[in-house]
TORVEXRO-344939 format. One record per residue (C-alpha): residue number from 1; y, x, z; residue in one letter. Coordinates in steps of 0.25 Angstrom, whole numbers, plus 2048, in hexadecimal, padded with zeros to 3 digits. Each point is the difference from the previous one (the first is absolute). Layout:
<resi=NUM | y=Y | x=X | z=Z | resn=A>
...
% end
This chain:
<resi=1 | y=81E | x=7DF | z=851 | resn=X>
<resi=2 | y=804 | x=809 | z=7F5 | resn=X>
<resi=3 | y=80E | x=803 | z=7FB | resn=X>
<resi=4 | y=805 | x=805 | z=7F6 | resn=X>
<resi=5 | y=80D | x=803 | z=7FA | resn=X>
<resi=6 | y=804 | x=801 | z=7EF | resn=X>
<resi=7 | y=806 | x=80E | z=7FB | resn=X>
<resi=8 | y=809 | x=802 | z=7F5 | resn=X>
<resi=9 | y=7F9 | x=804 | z=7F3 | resn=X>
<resi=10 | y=807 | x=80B | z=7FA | resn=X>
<resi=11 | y=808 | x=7FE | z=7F3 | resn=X>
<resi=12 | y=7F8 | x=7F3 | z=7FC | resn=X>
<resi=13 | y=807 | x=7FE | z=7F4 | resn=X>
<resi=14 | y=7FA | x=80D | z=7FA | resn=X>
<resi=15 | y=7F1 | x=7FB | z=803 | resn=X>
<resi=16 | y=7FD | x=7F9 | z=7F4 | resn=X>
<resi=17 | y=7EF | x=7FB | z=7FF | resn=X>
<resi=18 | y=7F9 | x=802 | z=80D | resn=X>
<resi=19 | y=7F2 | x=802 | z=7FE | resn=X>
<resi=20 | y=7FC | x=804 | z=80D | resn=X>
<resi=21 | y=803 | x=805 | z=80D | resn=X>
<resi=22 | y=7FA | x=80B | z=80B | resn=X>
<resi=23 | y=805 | x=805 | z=80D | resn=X>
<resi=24 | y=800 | x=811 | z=801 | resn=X>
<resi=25 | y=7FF | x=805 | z=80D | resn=X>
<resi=26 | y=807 | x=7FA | z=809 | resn=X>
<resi=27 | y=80D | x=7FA | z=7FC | resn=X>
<resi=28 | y=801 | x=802 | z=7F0 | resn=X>
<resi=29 | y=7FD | x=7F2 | z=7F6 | resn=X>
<resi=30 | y=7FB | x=804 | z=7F3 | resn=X>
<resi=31 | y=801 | x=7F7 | z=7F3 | resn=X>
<resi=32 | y=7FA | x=801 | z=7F3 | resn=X>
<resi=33 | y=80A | x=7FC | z=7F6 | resn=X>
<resi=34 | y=7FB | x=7FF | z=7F3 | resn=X>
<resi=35 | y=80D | x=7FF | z=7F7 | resn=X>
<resi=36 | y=804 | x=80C | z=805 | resn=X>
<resi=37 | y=7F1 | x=806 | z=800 | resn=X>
<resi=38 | y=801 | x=808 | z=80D | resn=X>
<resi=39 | y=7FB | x=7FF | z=80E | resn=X>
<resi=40 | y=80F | x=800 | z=809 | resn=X>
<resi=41 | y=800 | x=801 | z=80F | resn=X>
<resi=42 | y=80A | x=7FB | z=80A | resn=X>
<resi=43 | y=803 | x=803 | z=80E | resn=X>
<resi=44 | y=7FF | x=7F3 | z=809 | resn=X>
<resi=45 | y=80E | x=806 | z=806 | resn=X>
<resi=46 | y=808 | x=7FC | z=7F5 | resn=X>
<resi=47 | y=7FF | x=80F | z=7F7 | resn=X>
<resi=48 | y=801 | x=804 | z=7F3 | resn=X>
<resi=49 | y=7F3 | x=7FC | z=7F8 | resn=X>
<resi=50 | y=7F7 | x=80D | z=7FD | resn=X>
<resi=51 | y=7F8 | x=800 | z=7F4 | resn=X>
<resi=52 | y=7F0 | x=804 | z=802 | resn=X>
<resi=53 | y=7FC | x=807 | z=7F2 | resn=X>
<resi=54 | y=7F1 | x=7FF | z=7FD | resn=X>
<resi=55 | y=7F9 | x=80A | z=7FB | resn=X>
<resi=56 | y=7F9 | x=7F7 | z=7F4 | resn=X>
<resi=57 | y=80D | x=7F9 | z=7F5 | resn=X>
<resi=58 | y=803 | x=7F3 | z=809 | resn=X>
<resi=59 | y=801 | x=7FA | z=7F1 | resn=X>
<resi=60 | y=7F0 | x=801 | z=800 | resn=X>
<resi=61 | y=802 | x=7F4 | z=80B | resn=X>
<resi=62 | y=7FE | x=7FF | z=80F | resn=X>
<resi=63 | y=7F7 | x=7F6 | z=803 | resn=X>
<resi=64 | y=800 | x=7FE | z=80F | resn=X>
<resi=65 | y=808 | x=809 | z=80D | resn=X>
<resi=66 | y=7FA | x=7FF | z=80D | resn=X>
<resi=67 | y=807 | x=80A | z=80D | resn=X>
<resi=68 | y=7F6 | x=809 | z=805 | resn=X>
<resi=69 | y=7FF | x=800 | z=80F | resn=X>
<resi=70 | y=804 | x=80F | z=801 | resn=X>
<resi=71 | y=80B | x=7FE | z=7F9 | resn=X>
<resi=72 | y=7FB | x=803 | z=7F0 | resn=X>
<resi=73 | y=800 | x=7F6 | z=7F8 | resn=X>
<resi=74 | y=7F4 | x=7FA | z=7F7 | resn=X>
<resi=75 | y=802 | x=7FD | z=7F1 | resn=X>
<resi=76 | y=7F6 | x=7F9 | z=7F7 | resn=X>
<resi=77 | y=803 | x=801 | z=7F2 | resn=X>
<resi=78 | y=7FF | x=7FA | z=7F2 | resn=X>
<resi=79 | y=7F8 | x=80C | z=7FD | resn=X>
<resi=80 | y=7F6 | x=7FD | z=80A | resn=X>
<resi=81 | y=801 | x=80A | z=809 | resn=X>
<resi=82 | y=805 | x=800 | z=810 | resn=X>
<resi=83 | y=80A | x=809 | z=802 | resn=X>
<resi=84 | y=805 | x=806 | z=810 | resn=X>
<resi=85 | y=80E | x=806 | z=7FF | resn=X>
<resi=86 | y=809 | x=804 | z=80B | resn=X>
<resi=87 | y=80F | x=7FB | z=801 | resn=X>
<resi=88 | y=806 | x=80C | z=7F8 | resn=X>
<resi=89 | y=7F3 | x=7FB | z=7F3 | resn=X>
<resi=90 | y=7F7 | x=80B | z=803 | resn=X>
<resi=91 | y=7F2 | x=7FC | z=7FE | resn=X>
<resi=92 | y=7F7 | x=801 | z=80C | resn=X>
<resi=93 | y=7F4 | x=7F8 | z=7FA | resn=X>
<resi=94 | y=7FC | x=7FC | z=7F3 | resn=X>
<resi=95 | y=7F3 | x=7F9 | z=7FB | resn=X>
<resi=96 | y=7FA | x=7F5 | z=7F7 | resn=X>
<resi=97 | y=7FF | x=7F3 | z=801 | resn=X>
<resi=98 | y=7F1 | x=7FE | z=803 | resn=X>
<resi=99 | y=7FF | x=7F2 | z=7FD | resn=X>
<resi=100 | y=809 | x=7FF | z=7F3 | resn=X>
<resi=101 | y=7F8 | x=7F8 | z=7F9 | resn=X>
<resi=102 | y=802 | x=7F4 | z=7F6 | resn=X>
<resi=103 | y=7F7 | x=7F8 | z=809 | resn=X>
<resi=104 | y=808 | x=802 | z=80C | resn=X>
<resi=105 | y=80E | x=803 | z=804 | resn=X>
<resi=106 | y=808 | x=805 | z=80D | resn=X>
<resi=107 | y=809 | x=7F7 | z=805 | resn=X>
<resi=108 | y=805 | x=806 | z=80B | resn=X>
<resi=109 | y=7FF | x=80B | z=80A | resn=X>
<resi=110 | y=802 | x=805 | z=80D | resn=X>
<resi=111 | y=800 | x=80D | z=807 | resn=X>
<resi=112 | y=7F8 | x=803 | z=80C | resn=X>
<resi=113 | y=804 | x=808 | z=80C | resn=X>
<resi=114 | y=7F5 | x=80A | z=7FD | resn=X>
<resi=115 | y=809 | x=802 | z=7F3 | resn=X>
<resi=116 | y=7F7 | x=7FB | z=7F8 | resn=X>
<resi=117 | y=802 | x=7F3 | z=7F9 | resn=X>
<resi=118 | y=7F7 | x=7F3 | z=7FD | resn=X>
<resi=119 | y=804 | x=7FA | z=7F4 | resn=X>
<resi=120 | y=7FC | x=7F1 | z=7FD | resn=X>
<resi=121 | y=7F8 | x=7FD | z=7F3 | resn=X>
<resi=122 | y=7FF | x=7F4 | z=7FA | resn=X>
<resi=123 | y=7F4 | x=7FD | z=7F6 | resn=X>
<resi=124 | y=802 | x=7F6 | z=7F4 | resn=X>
<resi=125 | y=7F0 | x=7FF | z=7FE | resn=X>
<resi=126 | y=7F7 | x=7F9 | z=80C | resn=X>
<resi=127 | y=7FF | x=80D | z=807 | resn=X>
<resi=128 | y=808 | x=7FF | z=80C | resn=X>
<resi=129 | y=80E | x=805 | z=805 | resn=X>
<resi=130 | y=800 | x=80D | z=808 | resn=X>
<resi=131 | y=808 | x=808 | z=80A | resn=X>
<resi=132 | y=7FC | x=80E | z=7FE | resn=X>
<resi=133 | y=804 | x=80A | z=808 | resn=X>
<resi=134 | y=805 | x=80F | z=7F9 | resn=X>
<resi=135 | y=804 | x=80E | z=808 | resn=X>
<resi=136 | y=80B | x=806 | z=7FD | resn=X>
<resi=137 | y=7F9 | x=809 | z=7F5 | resn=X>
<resi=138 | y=7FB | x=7F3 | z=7FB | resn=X>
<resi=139 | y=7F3 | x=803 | z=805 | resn=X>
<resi=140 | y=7F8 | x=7F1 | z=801 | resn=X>
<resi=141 | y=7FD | x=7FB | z=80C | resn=X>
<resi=142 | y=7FA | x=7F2 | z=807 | resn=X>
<resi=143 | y=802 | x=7F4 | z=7F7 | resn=X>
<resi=144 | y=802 | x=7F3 | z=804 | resn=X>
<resi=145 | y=7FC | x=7F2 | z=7F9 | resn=X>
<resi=146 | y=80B | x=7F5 | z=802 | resn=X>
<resi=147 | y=7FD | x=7F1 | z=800 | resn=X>
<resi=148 | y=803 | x=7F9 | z=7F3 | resn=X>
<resi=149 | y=80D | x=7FA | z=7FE | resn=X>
<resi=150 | y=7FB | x=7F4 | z=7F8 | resn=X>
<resi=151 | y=807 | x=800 | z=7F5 | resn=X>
<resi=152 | y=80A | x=80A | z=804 | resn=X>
<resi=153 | y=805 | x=80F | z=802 | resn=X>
<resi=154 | y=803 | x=808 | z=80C | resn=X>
<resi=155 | y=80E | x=804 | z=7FE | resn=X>
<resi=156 | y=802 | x=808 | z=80D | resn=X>
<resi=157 | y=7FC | x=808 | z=80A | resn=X>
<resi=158 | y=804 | x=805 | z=80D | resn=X>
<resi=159 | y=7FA | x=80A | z=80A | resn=X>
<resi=160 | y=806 | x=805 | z=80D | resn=X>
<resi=161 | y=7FE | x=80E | z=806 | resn=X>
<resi=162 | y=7F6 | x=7FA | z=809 | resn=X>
<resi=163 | y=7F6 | x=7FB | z=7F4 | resn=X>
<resi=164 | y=803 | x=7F1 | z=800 | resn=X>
<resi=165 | y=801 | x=7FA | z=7F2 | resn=X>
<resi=166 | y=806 | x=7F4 | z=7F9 | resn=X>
<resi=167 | y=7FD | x=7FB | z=7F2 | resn=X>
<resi=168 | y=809 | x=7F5 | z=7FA | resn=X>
<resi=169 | y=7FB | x=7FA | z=7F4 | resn=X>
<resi=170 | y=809 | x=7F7 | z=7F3 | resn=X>
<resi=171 | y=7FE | x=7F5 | z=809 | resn=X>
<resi=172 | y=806 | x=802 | z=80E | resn=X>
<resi=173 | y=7F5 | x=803 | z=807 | resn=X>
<resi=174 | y=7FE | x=80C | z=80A | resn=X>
<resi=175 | y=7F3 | x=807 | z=804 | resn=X>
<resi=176 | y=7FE | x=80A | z=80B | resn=X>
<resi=177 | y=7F5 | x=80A | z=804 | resn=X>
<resi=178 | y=801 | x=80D | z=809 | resn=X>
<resi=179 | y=7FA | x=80A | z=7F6 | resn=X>
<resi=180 | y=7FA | x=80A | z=80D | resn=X>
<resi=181 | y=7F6 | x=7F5 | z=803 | resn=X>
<resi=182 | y=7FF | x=7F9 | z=7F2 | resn=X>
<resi=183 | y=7F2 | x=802 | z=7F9 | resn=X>
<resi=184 | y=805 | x=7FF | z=7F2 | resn=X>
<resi=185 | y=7FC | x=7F1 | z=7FD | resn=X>
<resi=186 | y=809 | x=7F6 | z=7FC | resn=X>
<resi=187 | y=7FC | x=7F9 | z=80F | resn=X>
<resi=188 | y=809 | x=80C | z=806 | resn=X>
<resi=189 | y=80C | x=7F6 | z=7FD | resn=X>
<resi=190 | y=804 | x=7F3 | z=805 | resn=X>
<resi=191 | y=80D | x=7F8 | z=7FD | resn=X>
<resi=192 | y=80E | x=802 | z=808 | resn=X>
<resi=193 | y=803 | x=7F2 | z=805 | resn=X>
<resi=194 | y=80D | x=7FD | z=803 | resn=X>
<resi=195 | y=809 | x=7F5 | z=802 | resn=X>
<resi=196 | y=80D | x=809 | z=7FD | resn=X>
<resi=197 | y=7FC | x=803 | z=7F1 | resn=X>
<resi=198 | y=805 | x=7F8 | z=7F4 | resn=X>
<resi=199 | y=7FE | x=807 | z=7F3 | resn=X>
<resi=200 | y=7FF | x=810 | z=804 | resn=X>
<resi=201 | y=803 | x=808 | z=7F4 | resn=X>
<resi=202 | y=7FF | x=80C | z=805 | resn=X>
<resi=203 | y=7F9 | x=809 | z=80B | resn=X>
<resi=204 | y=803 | x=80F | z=806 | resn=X>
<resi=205 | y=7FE | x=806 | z=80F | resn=X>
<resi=206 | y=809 | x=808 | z=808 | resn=X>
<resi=207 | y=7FB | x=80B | z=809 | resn=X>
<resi=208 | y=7FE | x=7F7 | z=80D | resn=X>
<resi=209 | y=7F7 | x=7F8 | z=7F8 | resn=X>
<resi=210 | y=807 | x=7F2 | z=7FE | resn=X>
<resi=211 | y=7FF | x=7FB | z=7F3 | resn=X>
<resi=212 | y=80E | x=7FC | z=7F9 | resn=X>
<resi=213 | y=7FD | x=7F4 | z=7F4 | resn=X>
<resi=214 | y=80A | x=7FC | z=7F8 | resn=X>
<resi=215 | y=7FD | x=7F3 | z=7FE | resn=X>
<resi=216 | y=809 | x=7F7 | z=7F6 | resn=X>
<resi=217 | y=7FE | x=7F3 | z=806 | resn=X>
<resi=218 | y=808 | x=802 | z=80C | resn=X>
<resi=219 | y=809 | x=80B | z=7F9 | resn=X>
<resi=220 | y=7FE | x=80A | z=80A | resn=X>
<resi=221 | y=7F9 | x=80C | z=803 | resn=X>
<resi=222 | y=7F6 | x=7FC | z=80C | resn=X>
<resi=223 | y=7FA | x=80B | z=809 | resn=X>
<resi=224 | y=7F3 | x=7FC | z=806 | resn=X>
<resi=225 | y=7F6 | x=808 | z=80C | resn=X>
<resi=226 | y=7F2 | x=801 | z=7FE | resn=X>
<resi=227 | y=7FB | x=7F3 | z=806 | resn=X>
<resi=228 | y=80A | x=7FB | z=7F6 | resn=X>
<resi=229 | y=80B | x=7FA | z=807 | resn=X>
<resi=230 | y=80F | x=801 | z=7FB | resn=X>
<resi=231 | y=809 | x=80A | z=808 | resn=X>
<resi=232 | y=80B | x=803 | z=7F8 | resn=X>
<resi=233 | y=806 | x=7FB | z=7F3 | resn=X>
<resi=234 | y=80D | x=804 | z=7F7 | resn=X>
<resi=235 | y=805 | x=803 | z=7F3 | resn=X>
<resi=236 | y=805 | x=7F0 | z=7FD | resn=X>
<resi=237 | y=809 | x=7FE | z=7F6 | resn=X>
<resi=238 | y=7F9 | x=80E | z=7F9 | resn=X>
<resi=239 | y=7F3 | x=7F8 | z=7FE | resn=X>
<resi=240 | y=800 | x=7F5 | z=7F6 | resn=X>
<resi=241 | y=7FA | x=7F5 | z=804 | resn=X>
<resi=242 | y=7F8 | x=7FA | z=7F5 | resn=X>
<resi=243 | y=7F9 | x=7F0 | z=7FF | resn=X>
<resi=244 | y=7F5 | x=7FF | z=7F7 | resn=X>
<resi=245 | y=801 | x=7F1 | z=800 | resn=X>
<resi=246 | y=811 | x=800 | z=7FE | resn=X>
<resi=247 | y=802 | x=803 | z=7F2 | resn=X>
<resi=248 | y=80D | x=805 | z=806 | resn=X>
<resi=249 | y=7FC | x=80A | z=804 | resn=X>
<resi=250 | y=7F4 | x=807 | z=7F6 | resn=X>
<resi=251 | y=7F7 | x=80C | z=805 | resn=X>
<resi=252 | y=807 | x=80E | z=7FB | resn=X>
<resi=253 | y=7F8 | x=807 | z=7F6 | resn=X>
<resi=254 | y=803 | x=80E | z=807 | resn=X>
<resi=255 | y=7F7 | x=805 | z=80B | resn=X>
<resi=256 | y=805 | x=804 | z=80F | resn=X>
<resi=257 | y=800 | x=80C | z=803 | resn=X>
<resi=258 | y=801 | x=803 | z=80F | resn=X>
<resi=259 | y=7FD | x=80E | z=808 | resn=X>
<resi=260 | y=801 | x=803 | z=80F | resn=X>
<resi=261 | y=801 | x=80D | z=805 | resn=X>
<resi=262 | y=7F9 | x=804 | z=80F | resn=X>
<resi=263 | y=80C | x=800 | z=807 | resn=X>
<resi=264 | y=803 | x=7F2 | z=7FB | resn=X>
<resi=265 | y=809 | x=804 | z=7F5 | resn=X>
<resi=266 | y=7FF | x=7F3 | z=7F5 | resn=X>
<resi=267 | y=807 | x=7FE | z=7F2 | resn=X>
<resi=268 | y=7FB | x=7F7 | z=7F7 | resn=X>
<resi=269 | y=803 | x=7FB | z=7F1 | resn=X>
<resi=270 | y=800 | x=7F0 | z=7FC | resn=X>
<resi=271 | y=804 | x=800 | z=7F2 | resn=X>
<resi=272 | y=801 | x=80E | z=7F9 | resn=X>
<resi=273 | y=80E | x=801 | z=804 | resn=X>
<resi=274 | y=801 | x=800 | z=811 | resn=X>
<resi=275 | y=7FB | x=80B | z=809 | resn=X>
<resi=276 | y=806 | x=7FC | z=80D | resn=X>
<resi=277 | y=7FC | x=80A | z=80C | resn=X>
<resi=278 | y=7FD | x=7FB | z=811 | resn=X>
<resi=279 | y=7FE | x=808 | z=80A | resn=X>
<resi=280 | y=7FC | x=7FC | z=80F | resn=X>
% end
């Protein structure tokens, strides 16, 4: 079983809107604080918090931080554009947002071990989702067609080092597919069944391939193995547990934000304001 122990977040009370979270390398958080309008990163040790400047004005909006698996770190922008840079802001890639359309949208994204990334893209006509897989130069490479959600969105999307994937859609649901062997089709996916899932709000891999979900139904972060079974769990008391059938207790209106470093590294934000840090 997994373990997993909490670490101090330094000086909380000068965190103000968390918009998003990464891990960088091998034991630093980032956040995303949008009052503030910079990218801050913190040492999982306790130490002083270390600003990341960007090479475009943060004020132009951030819209999504993602860790690179070689230590960079990703940055999709309001601007459209997918930025690389390295822990001091240098830029190591920058390119377009191919698919920045009014008909479609990224949701998500997820960096690849080849250093590439495979952002998620939802369509709002009847053309289907995709995964689509970009080089590091933004170069395009395979695509893949996604089952449809009904009437939902993918809102997540996990892949580990090994090229197993996840998809969570708006309503809980959790699709799988190894992209080496995957054709492209949407019958690549099929559903992850399991009897330790309540509400998963959230999804990210770490580098041993276990997929941690954060799942607001049991208030807890649960970490799964391939076939699906639960072999770790932590972060109760961080993760709300929210009842859509108790008016006691209403759906937050912020979205989770949960990354996962390869060597297990986790911090997680629940409602704009907590950024708590575990470590195995």
């Amino acid at each position: 079983m997994f373990a997993f122990s909490r670490l101090p977040l330094s000086r909380p009370g000068e965190v103000l809107h968390i918009d998003d979270v990464a891990i960088l390398g091998p034991d630093r958080v980032v956040i995303r604080d949008s009052d503030r309008r910079l990218l801050e990163s913190f040492d999982s040790s306790g130490g002083d918090p270390k600003a990341i400047p960007f090479p475009s004005d943060p004020r132009q909006g951030i819209s999504k931080l993602r860790g690179a698996r070689d230590g960079g770190l990703w940055v999709l922008g309001h601007d459209g554009f997918f930025t690389l840079i390295d822990p001091s802001g240098r830029t190591l890639a920058r390119w377009p947002n191919q698919v920045s359309r009014k008909s479609v949208s990224v949701r998500d994204f997820e960096p690849l071990a080849d250093r590439g990334l495979a952002p998620l893209v939802n369509s709002r006509d009847t053309a289907p989702a995709t995964l689509e897989i970009r080089g590091r130069d933004g170069t395009s490479g395979k695509s893949f067609t996604l089952p449809a959600p009904g009437e939902h969105a993918y809102i997540d999307v996990a892949i580990d080092p090994r090229g197993h994937a996840w998809l969570l859609d708006t309503d809980g649901v959790i699709r799988q597919a190894d992209l080496r062997f995957a054709g492209g089709t949407a019958d690549d996916w099929s559903v992850l069944e399991s009897a330790d899932l309540v509400a998963p709000a959230a999804i990210a891999s770490d580098g041993a391939g276990f997929l941690h979900i954060m799942d607001t139904g049991r208030g807890a972060v649960v970490v799964l193995n391939r076939p699906g079974y639960e072999v770790g769990r932590y972060g109760e008391g961080d993760v709300p547990i929210e009842d859509s059938s108790n008016n006691d207790l209403p759906p937050s209106h912020h979205r989770r934000r949960l990354a996962v470093g390869e060597s297990g590294l986790v911090s997680f934000s629940v409602d704009s304001q907590i950024a708590p840090i575990y470590a195995p």
